[in-house]
SELO-963799 format. One record per residue (C-alpha): residue in three letters; z, x, y. Coordinates in steps of 0.25 Angstrom, whole numbers, m for minus. Example, Ala and Ser with C-alpha at 12.3 -4.5 7.8 and 13.67 -1.06 7.14 Angstrom:
# residues 2
[site "ALA",[31,49,m18]]
[site "SER",[29,55,m4]]
END
This chain:
# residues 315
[site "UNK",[162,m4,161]]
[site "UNK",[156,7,151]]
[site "UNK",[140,10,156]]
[site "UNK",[133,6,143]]
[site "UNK",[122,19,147]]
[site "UNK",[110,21,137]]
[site "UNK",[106,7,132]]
[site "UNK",[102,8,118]]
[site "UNK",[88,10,120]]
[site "UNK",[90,22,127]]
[site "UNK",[101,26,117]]
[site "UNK",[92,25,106]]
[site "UNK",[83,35,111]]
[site "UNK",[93,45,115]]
[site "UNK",[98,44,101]]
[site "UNK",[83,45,97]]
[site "UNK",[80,58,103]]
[site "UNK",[93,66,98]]
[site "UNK",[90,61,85]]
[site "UNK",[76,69,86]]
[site "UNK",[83,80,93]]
[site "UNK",[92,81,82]]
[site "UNK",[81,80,71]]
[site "UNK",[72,91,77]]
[site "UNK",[85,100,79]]
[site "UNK",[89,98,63]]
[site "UNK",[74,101,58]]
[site "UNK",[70,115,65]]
[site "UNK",[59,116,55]]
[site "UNK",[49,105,58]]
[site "UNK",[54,106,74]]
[site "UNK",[49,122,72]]
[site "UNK",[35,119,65]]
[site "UNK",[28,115,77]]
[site "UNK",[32,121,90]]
[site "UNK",[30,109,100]]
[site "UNK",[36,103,92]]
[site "UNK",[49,111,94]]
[site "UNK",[48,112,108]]
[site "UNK",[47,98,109]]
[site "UNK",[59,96,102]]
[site "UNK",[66,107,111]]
[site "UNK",[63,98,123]]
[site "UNK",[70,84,117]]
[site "UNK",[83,93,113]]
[site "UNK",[81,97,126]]
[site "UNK",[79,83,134]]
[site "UNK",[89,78,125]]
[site "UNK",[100,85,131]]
[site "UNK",[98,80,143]]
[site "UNK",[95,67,139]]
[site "UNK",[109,67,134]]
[site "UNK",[114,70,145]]
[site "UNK",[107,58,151]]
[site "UNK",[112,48,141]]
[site "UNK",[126,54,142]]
[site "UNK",[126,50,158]]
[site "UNK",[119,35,154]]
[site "UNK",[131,33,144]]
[site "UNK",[142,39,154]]
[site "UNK",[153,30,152]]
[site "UNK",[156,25,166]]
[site "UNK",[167,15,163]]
[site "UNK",[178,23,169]]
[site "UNK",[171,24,183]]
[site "UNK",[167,10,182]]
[site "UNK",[182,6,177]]
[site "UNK",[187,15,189]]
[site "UNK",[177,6,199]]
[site "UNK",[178,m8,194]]
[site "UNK",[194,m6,193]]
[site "UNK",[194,m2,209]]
[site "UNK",[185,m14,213]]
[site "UNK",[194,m24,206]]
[site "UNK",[207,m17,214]]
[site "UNK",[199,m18,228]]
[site "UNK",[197,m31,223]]
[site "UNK",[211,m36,221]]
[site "UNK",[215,m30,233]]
[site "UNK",[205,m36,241]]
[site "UNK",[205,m52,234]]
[site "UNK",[221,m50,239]]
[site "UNK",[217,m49,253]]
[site "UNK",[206,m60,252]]
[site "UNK",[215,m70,244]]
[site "UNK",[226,m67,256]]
[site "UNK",[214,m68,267]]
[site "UNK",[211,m82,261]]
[site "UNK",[225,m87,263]]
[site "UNK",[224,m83,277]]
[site "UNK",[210,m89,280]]
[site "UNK",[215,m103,272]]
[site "UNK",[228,m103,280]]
[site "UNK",[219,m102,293]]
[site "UNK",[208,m111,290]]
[site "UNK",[198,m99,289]]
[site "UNK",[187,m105,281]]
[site "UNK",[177,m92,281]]
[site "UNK",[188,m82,277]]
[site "UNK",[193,m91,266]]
[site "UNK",[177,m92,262]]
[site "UNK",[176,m77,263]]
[site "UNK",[190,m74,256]]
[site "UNK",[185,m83,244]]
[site "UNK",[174,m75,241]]
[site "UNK",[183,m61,242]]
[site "UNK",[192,m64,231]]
[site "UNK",[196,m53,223]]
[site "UNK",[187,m59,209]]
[site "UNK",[175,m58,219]]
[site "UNK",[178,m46,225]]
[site "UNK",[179,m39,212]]
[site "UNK",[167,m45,205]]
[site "UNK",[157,m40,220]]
[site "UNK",[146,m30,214]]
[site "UNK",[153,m15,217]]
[site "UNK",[142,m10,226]]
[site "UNK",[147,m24,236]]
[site "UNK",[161,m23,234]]
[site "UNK",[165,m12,244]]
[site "UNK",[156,m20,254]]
[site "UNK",[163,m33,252]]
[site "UNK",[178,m28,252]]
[site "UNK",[172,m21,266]]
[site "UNK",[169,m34,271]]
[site "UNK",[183,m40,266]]
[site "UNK",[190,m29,274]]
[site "UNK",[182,m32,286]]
[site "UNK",[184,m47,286]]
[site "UNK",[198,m47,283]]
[site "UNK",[203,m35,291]]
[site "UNK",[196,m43,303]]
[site "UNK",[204,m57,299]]
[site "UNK",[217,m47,297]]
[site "UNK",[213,m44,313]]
[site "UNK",[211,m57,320]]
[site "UNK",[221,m65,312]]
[site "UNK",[237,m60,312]]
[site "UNK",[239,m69,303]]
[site "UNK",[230,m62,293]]
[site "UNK",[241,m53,289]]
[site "UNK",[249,m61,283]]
[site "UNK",[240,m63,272]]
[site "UNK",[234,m49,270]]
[site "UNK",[236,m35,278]]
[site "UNK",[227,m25,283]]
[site "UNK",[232,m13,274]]
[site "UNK",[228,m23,261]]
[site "UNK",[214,m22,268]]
[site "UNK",[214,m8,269]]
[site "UNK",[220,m8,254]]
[site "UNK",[208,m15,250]]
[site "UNK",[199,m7,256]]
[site "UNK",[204,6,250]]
[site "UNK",[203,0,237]]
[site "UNK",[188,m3,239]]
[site "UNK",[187,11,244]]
[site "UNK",[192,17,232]]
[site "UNK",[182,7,223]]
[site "UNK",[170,13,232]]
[site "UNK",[174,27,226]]
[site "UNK",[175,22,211]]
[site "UNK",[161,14,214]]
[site "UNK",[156,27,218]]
[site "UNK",[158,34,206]]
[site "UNK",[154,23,198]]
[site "UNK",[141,22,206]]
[site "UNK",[139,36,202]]
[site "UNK",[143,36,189]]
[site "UNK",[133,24,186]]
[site "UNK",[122,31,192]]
[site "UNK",[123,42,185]]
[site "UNK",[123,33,172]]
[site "UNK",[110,23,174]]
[site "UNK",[103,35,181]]
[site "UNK",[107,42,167]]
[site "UNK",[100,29,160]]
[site "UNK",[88,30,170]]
[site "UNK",[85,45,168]]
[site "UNK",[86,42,149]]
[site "UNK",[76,32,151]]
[site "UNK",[66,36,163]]
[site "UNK",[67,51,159]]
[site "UNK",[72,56,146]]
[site "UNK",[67,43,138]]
[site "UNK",[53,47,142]]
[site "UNK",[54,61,139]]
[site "UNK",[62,60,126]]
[site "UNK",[50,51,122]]
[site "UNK",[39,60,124]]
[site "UNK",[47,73,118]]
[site "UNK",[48,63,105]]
[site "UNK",[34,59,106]]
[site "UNK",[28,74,106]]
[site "UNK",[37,78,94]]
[site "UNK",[33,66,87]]
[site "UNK",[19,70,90]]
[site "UNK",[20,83,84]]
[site "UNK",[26,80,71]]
[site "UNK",[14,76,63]]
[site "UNK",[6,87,55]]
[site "UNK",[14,98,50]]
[site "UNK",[28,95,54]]
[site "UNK",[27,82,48]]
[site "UNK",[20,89,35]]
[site "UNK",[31,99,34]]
[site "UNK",[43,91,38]]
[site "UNK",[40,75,35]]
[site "UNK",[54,72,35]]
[site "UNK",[56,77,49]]
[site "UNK",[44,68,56]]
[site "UNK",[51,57,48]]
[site "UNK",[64,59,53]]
[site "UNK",[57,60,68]]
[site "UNK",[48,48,68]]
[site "UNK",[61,41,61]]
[site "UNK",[70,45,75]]
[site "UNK",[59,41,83]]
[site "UNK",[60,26,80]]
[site "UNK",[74,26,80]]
[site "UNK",[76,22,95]]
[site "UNK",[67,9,93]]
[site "UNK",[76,3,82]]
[site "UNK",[82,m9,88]]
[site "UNK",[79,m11,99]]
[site "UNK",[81,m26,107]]
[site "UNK",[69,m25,116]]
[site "UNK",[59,m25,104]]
[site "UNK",[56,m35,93]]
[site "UNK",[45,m48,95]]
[site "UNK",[46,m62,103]]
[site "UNK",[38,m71,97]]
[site "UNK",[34,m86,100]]
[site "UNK",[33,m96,89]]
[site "UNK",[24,m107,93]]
[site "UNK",[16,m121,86]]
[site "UNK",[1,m116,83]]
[site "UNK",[m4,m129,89]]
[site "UNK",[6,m132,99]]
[site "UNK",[9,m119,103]]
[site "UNK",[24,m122,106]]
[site "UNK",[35,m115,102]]
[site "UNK",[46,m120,92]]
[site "UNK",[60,m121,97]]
[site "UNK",[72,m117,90]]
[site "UNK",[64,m118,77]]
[site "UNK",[55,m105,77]]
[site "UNK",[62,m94,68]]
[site "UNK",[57,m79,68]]
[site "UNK",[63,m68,57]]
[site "UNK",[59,m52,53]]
[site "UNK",[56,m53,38]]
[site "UNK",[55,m38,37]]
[site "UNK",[65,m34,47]]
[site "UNK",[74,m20,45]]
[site "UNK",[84,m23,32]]
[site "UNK",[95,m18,38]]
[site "UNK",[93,m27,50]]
[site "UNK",[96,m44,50]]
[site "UNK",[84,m51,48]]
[site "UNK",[79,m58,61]]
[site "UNK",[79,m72,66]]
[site "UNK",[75,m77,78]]
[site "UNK",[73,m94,82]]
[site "UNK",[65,m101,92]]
[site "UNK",[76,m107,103]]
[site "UNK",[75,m119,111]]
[site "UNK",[63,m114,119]]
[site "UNK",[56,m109,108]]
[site "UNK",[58,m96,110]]
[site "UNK",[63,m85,99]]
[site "UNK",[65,m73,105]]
[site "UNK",[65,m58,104]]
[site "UNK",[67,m52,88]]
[site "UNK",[70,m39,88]]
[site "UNK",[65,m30,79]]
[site "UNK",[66,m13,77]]
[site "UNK",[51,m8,79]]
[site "UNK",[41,m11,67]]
[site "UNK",[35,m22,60]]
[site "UNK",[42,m36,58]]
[site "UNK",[38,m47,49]]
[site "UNK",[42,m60,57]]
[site "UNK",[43,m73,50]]
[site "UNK",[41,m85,61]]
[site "UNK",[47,m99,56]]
[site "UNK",[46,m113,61]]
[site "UNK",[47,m124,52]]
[site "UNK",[37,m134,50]]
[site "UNK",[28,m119,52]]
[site "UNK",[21,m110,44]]
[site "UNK",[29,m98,44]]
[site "UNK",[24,m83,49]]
[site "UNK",[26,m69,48]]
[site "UNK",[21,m59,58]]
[site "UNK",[22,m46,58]]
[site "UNK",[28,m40,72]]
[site "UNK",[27,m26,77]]
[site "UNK",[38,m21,85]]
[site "UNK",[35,m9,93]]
[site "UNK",[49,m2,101]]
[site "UNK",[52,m8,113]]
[site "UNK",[44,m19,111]]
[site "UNK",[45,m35,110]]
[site "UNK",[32,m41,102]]
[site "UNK",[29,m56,106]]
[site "UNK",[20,m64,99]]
[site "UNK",[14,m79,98]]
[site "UNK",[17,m85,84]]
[site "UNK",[11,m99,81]]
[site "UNK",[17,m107,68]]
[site "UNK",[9,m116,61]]
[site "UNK",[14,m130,57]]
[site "UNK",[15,m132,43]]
[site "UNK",[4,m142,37]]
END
């Protein structure tokens, strides 16, 4: 299974900040008029190499180590439902209820489906068990062997290798995630903020198109985001009750290039969350047998904006 790495969020800022790199790098002039400014704009290109290498670690593509692991575990598993299934004959053969009951719950669809840090435990505790029934029952053999035990084992062994590597290699990638969003998220912030700071006055008298260009990269990374948008409740002014599965809430004045939003009470009444880019959204609220509304909603980045509407019965 391929790591999915940087989810979108963090993907949109990293697209954000090389966006800005690369529009300092391409305008030398207004970057040179004021020297802070240049310096500042030094240390992003600076961070920003590192940061790639960050985000290159998040999004390593782990799916051949994992394949490796996950291939090894169902082998060890086969190997060892084998034995159980034959270990089950012999306990039903000789009437022993407690090994039937604990061969049941080995076989090979359960073995494999154990989380991977339990596995090498449980197949342990199989070889144990069953190399001691092998022992005190002669009989034993006839259904399965000591050297398909010792066959079994070894496959698990190598499985503990794989689950090594991909332990590492997992690591590495959420520690990758970790270290973007604790670390470099903070500090790429602040780098942006100090150059948006000192664009005003002269830079931006001299070289309007370039402030522009900047403030315009700047909102980028909170377009579309899920996590953003308003929740509100639509209730009877006098009752104060919610209306199921008739209430209807839609943009007016949304994005042209976006579908119009539409969203309807359900059986509790509730209507859920609309999202919506940052700005300012005329909402149209609907119930029939009500006087319609618009409200104006502010949605700021990141943000989820709730709010109380009561409709008023038509006289």
């Amino acid at each position: 299974m391929k790591k999915k790495g940087l989810n979108q969020g963090s993907t949109n800022h990293y697209d954000q900040w090389v966006r800005i790199d690369t529009l300092n790098t391409k305008n030398p002039s207004p970057v040179g008029m004021r020297p802070v400014y240049q310096n500042r704009a030094t240390q992003l290109n600076s961070d920003l190499i590192t940061v790639a290498a960050v985000t290159a670690r998040a999004n390593a593509d782990i799916s051949g180590i994992t394949g490796e692991k996950d291939a090894a575990k169902l082998t060890a598993s086969q190997m060892w439902g084998v034995i159980t299934g034959n270990a089950f004959s012999f306990a039903e053969e000789n009437g022993m209820k407690d090994l039937k009951k604990q061969m049941l719950n080995a076989t090979e669809s359960k073995i494999v489906k154990t989380k991977d840090e339990n596995f090498v435990g449980i197949c342990t505790n199989l070889n144990t068990l069953l190399a001691k029934v092998l022992t005190d029952n002669p009989g034993a053999a006839d259904y399965y062997v000591a050297s398909d035990l010792s066959d079994a084992t070894d496959a698990v062994t190598t499985f503990s290798g794989y689950l090594g590597t991909y332990a590492g290699a997992k690591a590495d990638v959420d520690g990758a995630k970790k270290e973007f969003k604790i670390t470099w998220m903070p500090t790429m912030k602040t780098h942006i903020a100090v150059l948006q700071g000192l664009l005003g006055g002269a830079i931006k008298n001299k070289f309007p198109a370039f402030v522009i260009s900047f403030l315009k990269l700047k909102k980028i990374v909170n377009a579309g985001k899920r996590d953003q948008g308003t929740v509100p409740v639509m209730v009877d002014s006098v009752t104060k009750k919610p209306f199921v599965n008739i209430a209807t809430f839609e943009t007016v004045n949304y994005i042209k290039v976006k579908k119009q939003k539409l969203n309807k009470s359900n059986s509790t009444g509730l209507l859920g969350l609309m999202s919506l880019r940052v700005g300012d959204w005329t909402i149209l609220f609907k119930v029939p047998g009500y006087v319609d509304q618009k409200i104006i909603v502010s949605v700021a980045p990141g943000a989820v904006t709730k709010m109380v509407v009561e409709m008023v019965a038509v006289v």
